[in-house]
N, C-alpha and C positions, 0 to 999 in steps of 0.2 A: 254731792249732798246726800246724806242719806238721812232716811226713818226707820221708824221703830212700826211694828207690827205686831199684835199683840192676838195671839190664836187661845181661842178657848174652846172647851171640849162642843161647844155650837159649829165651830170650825174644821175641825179635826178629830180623827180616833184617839182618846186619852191615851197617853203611853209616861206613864211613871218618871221613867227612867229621864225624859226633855222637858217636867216641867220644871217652871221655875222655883217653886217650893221646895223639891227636892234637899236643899241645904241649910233651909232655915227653920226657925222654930216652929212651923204652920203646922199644925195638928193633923197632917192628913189622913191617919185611920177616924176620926174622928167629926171630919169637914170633907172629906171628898172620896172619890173610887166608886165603882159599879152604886154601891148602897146608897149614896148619896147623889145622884144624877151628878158626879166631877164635879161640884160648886167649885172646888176650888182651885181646878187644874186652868192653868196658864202656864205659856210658853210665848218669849217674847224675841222676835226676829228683828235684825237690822236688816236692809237694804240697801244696797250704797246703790246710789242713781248717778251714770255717769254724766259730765258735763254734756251737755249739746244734743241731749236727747228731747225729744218731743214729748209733752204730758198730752196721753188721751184725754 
């Protein structure tokens, strides 16, 4: 099974180049980067969890 995990610059060091905006229309000179505290940086990770593993 896996999930989705979804890192916002709360999470992690913003880096351009891994968010998910990168390819879409989202305005980022304009909504995010240093000036704007990254509002709008996300980056979204799957996990695959393998069968027969133990949830802490």
């Amino acid at each position: 099974m896996a999930r989705e995990v979804i890192y916002t610059a709360d999470d992690e060091e913003p880096d351009c180049s891994r968010c998910e905006h990168v390819c879409d229309d989202f305005l980022c000179v304009k909504r995010c980067g240093a000036e704007h505290g990254w509002g709008g940086y996300e980056r979204v990770e799957i996990l695959e969890e393998s069968e027969g593993k133990d949830n802490e």
